[in-house]
N, C-alpha and C positions, 0 to 999 in steps of 0.2 A: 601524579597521574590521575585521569579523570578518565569512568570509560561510562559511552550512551547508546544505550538502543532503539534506532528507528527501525518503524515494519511502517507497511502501507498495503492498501488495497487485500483488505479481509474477505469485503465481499458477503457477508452473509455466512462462512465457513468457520462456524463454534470450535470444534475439534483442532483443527488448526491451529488457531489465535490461544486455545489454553496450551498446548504443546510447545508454541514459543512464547508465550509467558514464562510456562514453568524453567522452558530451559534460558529463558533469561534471567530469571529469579534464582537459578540453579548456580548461576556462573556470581553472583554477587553485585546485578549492575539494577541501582534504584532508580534512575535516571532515562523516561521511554518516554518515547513520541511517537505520535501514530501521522501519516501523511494522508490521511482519511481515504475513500470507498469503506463505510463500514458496512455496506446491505448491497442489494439483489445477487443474483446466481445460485445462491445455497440458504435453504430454509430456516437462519438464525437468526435475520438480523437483528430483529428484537433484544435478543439476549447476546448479542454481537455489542449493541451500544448498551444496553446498562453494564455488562463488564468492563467496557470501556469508565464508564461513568463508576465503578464500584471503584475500580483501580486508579482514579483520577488520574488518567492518564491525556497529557494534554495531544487534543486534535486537530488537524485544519481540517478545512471542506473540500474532498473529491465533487468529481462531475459527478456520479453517481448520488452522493450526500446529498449534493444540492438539486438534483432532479427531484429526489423524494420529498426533500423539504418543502419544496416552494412548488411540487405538482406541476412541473415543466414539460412541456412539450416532449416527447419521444422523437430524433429526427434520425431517420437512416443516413447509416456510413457505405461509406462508397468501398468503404475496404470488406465489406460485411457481403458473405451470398445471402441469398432469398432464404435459403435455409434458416443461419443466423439471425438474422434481421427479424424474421417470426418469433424466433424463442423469445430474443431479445426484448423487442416489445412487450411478449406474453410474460416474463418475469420481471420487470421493469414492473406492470401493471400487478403483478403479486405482491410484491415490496408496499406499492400505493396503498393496497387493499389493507395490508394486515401490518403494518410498521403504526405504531401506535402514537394517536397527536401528540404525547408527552415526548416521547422516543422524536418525531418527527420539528418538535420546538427544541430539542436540543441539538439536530443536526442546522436547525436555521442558526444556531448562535454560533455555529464555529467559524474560528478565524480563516482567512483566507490565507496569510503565510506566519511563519513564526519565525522570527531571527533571535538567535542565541548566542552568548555572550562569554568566554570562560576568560577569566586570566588565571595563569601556573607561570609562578614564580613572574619574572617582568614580563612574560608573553600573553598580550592578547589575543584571543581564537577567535574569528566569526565563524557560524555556521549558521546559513540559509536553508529552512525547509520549504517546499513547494510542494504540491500534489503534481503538479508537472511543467511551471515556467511561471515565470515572473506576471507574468500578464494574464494567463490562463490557466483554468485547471482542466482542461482537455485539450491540450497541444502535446501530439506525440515525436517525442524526440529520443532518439537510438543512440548507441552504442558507435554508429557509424556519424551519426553528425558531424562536421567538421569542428573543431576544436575552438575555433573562434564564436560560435554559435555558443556555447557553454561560457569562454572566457566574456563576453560579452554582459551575460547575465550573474556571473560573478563580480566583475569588476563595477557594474549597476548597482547591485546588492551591496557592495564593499564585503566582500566575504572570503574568507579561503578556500569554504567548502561550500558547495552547493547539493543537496541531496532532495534528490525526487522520486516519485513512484509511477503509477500509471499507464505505462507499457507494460508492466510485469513479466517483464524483463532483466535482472540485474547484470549491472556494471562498475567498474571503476572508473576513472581517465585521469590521470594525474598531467597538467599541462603547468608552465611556468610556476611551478612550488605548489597551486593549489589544485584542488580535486571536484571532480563534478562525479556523482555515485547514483546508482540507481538500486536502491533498497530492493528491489523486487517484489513480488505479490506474496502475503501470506499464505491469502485462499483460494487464489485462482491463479497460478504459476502457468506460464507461455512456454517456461522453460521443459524440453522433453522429458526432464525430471519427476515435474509437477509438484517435487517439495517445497512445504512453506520454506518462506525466507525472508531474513532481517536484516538488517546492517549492527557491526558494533564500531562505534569511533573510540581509538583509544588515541587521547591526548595526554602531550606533557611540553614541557617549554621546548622543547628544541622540535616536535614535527607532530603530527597525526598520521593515525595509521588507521587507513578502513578495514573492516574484515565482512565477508560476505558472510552468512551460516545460513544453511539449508538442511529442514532436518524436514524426516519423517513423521505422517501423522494418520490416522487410522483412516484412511482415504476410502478405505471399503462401506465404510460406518457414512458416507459423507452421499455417497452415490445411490448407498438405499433409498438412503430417507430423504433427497431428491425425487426418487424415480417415486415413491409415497405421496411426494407433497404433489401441487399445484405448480412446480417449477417444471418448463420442459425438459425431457429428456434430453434433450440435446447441452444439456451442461452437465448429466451423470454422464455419458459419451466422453463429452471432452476429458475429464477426469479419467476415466477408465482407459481410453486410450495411453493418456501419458504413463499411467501403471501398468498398462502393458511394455512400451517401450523399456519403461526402469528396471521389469523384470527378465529383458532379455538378452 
């Protein structure tokens, strides 16, 4: 039996990303991969990527990543209000300011997908990561997609499993024996929840088995020192919202 943990989209959210390290470090599994967004939204990302870099933990390139690295264009989403779309910008341009060229040469060097390889016992495993499709890293795709939309970039890939991030949103889908999974956000959770969350694959020769884990993490500590920094308000909002709903 072999077991791995993917997380995706940290976002800038320190607190978070040590609370699912430690409880992946807790449960015995050495084997993590991150689907990258490691900066803007929450005041870390600095120390978002040298943890990353301390723990060598291996990354591909989020849209976020690669905006910062490469000084990209900001372009409004259509799914975004006028409200959003201001923050957005305005924390997007915070990440630029203060993400450091060293921190920012090592967001240019990450891969774009990672395909992974196990054999247990005569079985070979593929698993395909993605930050969010085979062709892009800013294509969002749901929980609702038709199932041929996912088998399609499965059977591309030659993979069993396909695991993405980027809606921050998690899911499973289990279609024709293989699995498409959405790890969900560490640091910026969609879910009413708002708990970090990671995936664990446990494999063995006869099947894999995804598990979601969503845990708690000191969300109040996260919102402060938001509403402190140069980050708008309107992402300690978001946070606080979903801690409201969890507490009621």
């Amino acid at each position: 039996m072999i077991q791995i943990a993917i997380f995706s989209d940290v976002h800038g959210n320190l607190p978070a990303l040590e609370v699912v390290l430690n409880d992946i470090n807790e449960r015995g599994i050495t084997q993590k991969f991150c689907l990258g967004d490691l900066v803007d939204f929450a005041p870390w990302g600095n120390e978002v990527i040298e943890l990353i870099k301390e723990k060598n933990i291996p990354c591909i390139l989020g849209n976020h990543d690669e905006r910062i690295a490469f000084d990209l264009p900001v372009v409004p989403l259509n799914k975004h209000s006028q409200e959003e779309t201001i923050a957005r910008f305005s924390a997007i341009d915070h990440s630029k300011k203060y993400i450091t060229d060293e921190n920012k040469s090592f967001l240019a060097e990450l891969p774009f997908h990672l395909k992974l390889n196990y054999k247990i016992g005569k079985k070979y495993w593929n698993i395909q990561l993605v930050h969010s499709s085979l062709q892009s890293n800013d294509t969002y795709l749901y929980e609702s997609e038709n199932d041929e939309v996912f088998m399609e970039m499965l059977n591309a890939s030659q993979s069993d499993v396909l695991v993405m991030g980027h809606t921050h949103l998690s899911f499973k889908k289990q279609m024709e024996g293989k699995w498409a999974i959405n790890s969900g956000s560490v640091g910026r959770s969609k879910e009413e929840n708002r708990l970090a969350s990671y995936l664990i694959l446990t494999l063995d020769e006869e099947k894999i088995n995804p598990e979601i884990i969503q845990l708690e993490y000191p969300i109040n500590e996260v919102i402060q020192k938001i509403e402190a920094s140069e980050i708008p308000d309107y992402y300690a909002f978001f946070l606080r919202n979903g801690n409201v709903l969890l507490s009621q």
